[in-house]
C-alpha positions as CSV (number, residue, x, y, z in Angstrom):
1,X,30.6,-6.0,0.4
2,X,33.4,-7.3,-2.2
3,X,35.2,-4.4,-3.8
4,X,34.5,-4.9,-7.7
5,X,38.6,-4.3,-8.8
6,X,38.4,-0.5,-7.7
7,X,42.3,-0.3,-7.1
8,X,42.7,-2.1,-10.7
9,X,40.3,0.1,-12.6
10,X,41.7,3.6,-11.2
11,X,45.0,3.0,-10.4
12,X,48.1,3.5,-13.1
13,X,51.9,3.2,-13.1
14,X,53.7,3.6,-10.1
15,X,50.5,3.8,-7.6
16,X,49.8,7.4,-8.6
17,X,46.9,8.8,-9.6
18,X,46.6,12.1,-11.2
19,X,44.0,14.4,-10.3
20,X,42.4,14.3,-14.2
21,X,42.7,10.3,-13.4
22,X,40.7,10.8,-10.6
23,X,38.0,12.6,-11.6
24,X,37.5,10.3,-14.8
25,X,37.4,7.2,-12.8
26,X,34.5,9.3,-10.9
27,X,32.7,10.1,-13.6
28,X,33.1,5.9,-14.6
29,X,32.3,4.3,-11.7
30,X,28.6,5.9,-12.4
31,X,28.3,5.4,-15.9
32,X,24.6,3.0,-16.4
33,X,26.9,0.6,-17.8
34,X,28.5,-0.1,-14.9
35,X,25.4,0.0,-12.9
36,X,24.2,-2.5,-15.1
37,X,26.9,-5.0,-14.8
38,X,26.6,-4.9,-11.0
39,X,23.0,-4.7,-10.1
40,X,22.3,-8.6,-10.2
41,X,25.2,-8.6,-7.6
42,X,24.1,-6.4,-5.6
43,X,20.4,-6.7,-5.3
44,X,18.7,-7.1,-2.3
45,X,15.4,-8.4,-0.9
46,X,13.7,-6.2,1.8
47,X,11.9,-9.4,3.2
48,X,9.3,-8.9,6.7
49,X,12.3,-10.5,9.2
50,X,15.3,-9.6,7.0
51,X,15.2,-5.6,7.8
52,X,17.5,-3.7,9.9
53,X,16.7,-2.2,13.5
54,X,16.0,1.1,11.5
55,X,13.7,-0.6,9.2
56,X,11.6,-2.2,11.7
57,X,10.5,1.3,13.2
58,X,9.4,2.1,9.5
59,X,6.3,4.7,9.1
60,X,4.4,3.3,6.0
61,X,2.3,5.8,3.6
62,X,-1.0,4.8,5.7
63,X,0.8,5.9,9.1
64,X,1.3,2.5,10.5
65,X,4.4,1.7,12.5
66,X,3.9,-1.8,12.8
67,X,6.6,-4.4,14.6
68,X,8.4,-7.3,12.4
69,X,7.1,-9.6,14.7
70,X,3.4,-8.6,14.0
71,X,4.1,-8.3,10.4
72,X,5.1,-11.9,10.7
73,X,2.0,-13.6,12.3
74,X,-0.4,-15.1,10.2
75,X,-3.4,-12.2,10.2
76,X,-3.4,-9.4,7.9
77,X,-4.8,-6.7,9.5
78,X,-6.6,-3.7,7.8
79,X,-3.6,-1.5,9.8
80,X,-0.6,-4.0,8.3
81,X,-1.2,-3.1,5.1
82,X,0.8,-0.1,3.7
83,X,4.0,-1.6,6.0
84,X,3.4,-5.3,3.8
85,X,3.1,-3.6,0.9
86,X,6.4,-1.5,1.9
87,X,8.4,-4.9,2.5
88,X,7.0,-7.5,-0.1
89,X,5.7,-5.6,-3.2
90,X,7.6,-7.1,-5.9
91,X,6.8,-3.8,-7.9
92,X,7.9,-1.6,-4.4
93,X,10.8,-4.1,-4.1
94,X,12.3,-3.5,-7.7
95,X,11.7,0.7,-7.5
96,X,13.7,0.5,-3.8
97,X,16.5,-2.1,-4.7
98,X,17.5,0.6,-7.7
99,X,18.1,2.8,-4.7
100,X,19.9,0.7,-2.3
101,X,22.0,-0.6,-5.5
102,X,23.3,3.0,-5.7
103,X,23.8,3.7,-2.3
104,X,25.8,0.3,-1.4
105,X,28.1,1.4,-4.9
106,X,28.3,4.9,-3.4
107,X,29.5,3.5,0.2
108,X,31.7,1.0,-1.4
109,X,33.8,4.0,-3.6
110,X,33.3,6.0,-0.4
111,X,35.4,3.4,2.0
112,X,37.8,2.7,-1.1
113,X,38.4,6.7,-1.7
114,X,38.9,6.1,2.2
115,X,41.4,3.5,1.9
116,X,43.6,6.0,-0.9
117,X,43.6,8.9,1.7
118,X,44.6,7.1,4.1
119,X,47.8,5.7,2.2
120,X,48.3,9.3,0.4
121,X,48.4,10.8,4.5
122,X,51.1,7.5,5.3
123,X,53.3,8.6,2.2
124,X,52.5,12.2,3.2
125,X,53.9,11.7,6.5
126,X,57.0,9.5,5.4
127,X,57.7,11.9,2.4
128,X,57.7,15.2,5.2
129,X,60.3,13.0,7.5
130,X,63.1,12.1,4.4
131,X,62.4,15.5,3.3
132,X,61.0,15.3,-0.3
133,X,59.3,18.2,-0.7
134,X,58.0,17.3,-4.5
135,X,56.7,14.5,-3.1
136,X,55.2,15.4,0.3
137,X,53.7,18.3,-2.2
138,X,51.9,15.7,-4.5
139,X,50.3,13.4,-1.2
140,X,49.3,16.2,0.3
141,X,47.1,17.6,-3.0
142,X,46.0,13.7,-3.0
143,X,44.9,13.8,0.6
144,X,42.7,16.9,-0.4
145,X,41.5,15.3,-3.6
146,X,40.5,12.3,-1.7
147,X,39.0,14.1,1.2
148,X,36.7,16.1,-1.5
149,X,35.6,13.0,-3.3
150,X,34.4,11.6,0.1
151,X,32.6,14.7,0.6
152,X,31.0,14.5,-2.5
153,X,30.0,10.7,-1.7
154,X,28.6,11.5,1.4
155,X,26.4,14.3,0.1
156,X,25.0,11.9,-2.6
157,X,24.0,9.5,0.1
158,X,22.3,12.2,2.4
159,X,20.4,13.1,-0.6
160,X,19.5,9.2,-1.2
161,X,18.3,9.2,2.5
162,X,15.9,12.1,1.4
163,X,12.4,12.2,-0.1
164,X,13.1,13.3,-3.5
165,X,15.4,10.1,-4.2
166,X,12.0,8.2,-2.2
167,X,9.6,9.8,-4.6
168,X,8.8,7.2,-7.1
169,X,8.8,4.6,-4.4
170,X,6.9,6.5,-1.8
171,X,4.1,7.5,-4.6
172,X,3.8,3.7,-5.7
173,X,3.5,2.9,-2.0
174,X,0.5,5.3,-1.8
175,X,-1.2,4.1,-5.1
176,X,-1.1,0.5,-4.0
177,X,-1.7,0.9,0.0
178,X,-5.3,3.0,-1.5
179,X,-5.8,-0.3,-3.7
180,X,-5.2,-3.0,-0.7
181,X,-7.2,-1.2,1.5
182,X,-10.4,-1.3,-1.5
183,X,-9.5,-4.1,-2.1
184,X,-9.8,-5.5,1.7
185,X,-13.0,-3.7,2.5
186,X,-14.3,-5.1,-0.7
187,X,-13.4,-8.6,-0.1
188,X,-15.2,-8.3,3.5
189,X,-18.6,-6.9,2.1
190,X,-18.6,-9.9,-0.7
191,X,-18.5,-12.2,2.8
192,X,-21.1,-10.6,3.9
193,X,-23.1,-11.3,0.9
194,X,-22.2,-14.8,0.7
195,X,-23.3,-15.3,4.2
196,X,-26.8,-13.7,3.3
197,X,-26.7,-15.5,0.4
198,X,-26.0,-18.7,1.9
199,X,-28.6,-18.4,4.5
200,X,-31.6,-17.3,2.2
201,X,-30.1,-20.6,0.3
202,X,-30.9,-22.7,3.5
203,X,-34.4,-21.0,3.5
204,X,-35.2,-22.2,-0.2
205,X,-33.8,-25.6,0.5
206,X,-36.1,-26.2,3.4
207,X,-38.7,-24.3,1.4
208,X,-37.8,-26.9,-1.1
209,X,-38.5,-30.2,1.2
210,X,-41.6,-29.1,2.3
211,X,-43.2,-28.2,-1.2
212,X,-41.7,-31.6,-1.9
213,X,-43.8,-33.5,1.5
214,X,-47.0,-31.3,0.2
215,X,-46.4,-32.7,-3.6
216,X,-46.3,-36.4,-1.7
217,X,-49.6,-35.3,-0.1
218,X,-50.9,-34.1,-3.2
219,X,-51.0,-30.8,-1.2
220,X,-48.8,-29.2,-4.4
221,X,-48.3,-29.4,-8.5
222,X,-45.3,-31.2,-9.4
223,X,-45.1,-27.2,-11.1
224,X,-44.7,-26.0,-7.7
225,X,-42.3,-28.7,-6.5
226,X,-39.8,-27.5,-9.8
227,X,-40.4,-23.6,-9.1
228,X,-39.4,-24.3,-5.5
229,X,-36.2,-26.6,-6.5
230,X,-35.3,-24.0,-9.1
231,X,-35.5,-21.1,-6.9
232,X,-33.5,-23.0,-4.4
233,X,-30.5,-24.0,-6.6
234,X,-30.5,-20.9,-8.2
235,X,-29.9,-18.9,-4.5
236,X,-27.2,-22.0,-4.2
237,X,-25.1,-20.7,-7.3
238,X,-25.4,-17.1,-6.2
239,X,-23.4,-18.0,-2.9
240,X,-21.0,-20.2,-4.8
241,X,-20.3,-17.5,-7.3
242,X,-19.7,-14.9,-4.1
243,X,-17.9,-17.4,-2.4
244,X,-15.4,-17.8,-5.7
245,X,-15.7,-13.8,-6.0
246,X,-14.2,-13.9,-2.1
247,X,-11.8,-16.1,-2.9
248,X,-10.5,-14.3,-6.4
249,X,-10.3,-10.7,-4.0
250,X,-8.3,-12.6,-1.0
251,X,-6.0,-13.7,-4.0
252,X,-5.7,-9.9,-5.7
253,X,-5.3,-8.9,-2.1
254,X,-2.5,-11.4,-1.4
255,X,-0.5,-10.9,-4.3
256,X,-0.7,-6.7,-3.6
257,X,0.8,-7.5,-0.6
258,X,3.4,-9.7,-1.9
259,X,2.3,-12.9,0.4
260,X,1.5,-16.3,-0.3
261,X,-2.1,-17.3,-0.8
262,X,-1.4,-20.5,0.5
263,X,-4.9,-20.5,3.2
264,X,-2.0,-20.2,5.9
265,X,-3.0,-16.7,6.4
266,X,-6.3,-15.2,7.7
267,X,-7.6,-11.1,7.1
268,X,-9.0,-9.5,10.4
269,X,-12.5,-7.7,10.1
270,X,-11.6,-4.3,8.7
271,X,-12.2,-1.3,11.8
272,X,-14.9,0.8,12.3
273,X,-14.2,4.4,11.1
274,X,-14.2,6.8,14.3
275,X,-17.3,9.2,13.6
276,X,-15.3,11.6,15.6
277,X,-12.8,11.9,13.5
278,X,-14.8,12.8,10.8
279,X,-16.3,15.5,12.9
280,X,-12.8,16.6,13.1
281,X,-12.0,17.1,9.8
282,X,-11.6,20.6,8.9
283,X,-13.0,21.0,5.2
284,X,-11.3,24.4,3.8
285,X,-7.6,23.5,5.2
286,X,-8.1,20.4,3.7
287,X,-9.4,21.5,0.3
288,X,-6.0,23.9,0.2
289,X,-4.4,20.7,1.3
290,X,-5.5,18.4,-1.9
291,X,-5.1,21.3,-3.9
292,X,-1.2,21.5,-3.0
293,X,-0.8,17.9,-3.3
294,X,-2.5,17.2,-6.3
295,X,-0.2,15.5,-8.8
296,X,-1.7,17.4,-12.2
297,X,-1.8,20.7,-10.6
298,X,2.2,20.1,-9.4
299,X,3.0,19.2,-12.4
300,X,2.1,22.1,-14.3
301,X,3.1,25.1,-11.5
302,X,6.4,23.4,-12.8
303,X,6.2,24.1,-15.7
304,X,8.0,27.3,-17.4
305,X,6.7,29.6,-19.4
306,X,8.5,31.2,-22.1
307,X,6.7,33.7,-23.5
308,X,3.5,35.9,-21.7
309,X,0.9,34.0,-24.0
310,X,2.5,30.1,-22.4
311,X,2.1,32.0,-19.0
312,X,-1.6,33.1,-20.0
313,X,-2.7,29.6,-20.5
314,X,-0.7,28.2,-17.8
315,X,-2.4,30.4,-15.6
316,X,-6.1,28.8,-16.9
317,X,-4.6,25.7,-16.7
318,X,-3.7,26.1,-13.5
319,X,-7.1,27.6,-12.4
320,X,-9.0,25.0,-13.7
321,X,-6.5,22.4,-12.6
322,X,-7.1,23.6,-8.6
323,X,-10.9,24.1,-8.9
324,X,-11.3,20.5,-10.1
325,X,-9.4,19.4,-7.2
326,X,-11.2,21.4,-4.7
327,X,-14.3,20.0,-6.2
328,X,-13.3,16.8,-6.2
329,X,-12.9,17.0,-2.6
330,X,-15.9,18.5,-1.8
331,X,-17.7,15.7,-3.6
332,X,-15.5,13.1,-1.3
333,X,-16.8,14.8,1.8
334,X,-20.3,14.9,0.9
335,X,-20.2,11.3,0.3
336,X,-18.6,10.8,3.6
337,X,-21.6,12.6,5.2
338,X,-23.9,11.0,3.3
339,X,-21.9,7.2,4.1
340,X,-22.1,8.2,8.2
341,X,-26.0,9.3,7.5
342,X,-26.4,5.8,6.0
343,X,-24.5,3.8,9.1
344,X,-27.1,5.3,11.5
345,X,-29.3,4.5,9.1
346,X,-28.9,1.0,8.6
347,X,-27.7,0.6,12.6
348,X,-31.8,1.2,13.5
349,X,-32.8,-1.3,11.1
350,X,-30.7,-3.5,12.7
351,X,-31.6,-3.1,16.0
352,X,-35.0,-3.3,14.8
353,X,-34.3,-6.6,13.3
354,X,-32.3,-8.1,16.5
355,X,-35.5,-7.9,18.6
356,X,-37.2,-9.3,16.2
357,X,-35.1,-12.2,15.9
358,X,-34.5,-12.6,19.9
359,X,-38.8,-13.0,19.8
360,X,-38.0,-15.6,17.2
361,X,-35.3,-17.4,19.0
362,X,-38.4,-17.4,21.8
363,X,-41.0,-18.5,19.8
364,X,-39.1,-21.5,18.2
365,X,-38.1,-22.4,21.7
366,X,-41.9,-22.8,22.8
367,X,-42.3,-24.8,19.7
368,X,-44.6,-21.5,17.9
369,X,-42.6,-21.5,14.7
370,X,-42.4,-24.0,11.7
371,X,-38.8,-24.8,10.8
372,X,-38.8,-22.7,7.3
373,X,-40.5,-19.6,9.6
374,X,-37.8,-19.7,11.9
375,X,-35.0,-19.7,9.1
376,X,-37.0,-17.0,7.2
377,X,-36.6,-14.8,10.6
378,X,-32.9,-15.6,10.9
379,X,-32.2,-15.0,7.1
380,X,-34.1,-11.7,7.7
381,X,-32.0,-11.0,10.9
382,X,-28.9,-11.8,8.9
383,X,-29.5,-9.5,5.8
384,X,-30.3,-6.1,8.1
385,X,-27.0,-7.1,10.3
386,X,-24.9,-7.1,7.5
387,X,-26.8,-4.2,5.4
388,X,-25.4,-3.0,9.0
389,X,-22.0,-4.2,8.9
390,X,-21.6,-3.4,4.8
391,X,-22.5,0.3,5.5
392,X,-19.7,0.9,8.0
393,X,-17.7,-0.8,5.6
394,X,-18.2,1.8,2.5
395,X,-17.8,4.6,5.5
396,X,-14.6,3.1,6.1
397,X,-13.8,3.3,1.8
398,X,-15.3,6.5,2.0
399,X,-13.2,7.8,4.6
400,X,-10.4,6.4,3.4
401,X,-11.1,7.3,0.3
402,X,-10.9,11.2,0.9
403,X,-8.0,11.0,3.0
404,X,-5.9,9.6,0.6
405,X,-7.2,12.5,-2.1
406,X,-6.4,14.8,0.5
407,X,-2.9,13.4,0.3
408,X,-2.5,13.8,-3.7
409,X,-4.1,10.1,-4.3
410,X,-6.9,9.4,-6.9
């Protein structure tokens, strides 16, 4: 990194600085002016490929540890997401560059303070061999200066490294990981939809041609022939509109995670929940859990009271405060049960449905089903597989859901 005129800025007559020198130039180097006039310089862009070794074995908010390489390739994946958001967020971006702005200035006056206690230990040394005891007197209090100013450096970049200087950052992280992952599992059940919708369309449309061979006939009213068109083009416009709804989620979801909705990137099917791990999940240490990490209820226990009447209503504050919480989580784990009650639910009707559709398959095969019969059966097929595939889905939110309000996140 370029030094930004250090030695010009702290230095005065005759290469000696005095120890009231040294702790204003300190004080200067941190002033917000100064950060101000150097942040455009020093700003830098985490992009997926452009972080370190260290960066690459990053832990994102959702508990992925996900390579650069597979952050790279061109499928998002339901797992991906808190890591993207980590590297490309603009919002993420701007929060950590304030950070890494601080700690390249810190590390720069570090190696310069460095630099000075080095020299002062040279002059030191050549001061103790000509004997000039004034002077080997004066290095050797700058040596020490110099040695606590590093010291004082280096503990202001451990605490940089730590989670309170993360804070901001790692909470935005969380907010906007819970929001991709909605956001994800809602964009999936819309495409679900739209193929329903689409294939009931298909149904109208030949529903359509053969009111329209019956009218010819004189079989059916030209009444008939406009209901049926009518019903068919209005089944059209419903999967168009979900297919535009689809379309205006993928491009929410792409600019969340900070990646080009350019159609040169694909979304993998979002994963089954585990059942098991929701048999796992131990209510009352997770209530406690919430409770602790719950933003309102930190905020006041941090409060200070000043007198025993502040302290009285802090302490309802507080009570009420935790109880909603633990209520709140309750309520999330009920609807859990009740999402897992409606997956097993839904499964049956959907086995139910794919005999029924295998019989169909059979029957059109031995030429026993009209065309419109046979699509009726497949659009009916469809509809109770993805009634299927749309209830996992909202156990997935649900799950997700309640872990992340176990983790502080509403």
């Amino acid at each position: 990194m370029e030094r930004r005129g250090y030695n010009n800025r702290y230095r005065i007559s005759g290469g000696r600085l005095t120890a009231a020198a040294l702790a204003a130039g300190l004080c200067l180097l941190w002033t917000p002016a100064f950060a101000a006039e150097t942040d455009t310089e020093t700003k830098k862009s985490l992009q997926v490929g452009a972080a370190s070794e260290e960066e690459a074995e990053y832990e994102a908010v959702d508990g992925g540890i996900i390579s650069t390489e597979q952050l790279q390739d061109s499928v998002i994946e339901f797992q991906e997401l808190g890591s993207l958001i980590h590297y490309n967020n603009v919002s993420v971006q701007n929060t950590a560059s304030s950070v890494e702005n601080q700690k390249a200035q810190y590390s720069d006056a570090k190696e310069y303070l460095k630099e000075e206690m080095a020299s002062a230990s040279r002059k030191k040394r050549n001061a103790k061999d000509k004997g000039e005891a004034e002077d080997y007197a004066e290095y050797a209090s700058w040596q020490q200066s110099y040695s606590s100013a590093i010291e004082s450096y280096e503990n202001s970049l451990s605490k940089l490294e730590g989670y309170t200087s993360n804070k901001s950052r790692i909470s935005q992280e969380r907010q906007l990981t819970s929001a991709a992952q909605s956001l994800m599992i809602s964009c999936q059940t819309l495409q679900l939809q739209q193929e329903s919708a689409e294939a009931m369309a298909e149904v109208y449309r030949q529903r359509y041609e053969n009111t329209k061979s019956m009218e010819q006939a004189g079989l059916a009213t030209a009444r008939e022939l406009e209901t049926a068109y009518d019903t068919w083009q209005s089944m059209e416009m419903s999967a168009e509109s979900l297919k535009n709804t689809v379309e205006s989620s993928k491009s929410s979801l792409c600019l969340t995670l900070g990646i080009a909705n350019d159609g040169s990137v694909t979304f993998a099917a979002v994963p089954d929940t585990d059942a098991e791990k929701i048999d796992q999940i131990n209510l009352e240490e997770d209530i406690k859990k919430a409770v602790n990490n719950n933003p309102d209820v930190i905020s006041t226990r941090s409060e200070k009271s000043l007198s025993t009447a502040e302290d009285t209503v802090k302490s309802r504050t507080l009570e009420d405060l935790e109880g909603e919480a633990e209520q709140t989580i309750r309520e999330l784990y009920s609807d859990l049960l009740g999402a897992k009650a409606s997956v097993e639910a839904a499964g049956a009707g959907y086995e139910s449905a794919r005999l029924s559709w295998n019989n169909a398959q059979s029957k059109k095969n031995l030429g026993m089903l009209s065309n419109e019969e046979y699509l009726q059966a497949q659009a009916e097929y469809l509809q109770k597989k993805n009634s299927y595939e749309s209830a996992r889905l909202e156990l997935t939110q649900a799950y997700q859901t309640y872990w992340w309000a176990v983790k502080g996140v509403l």
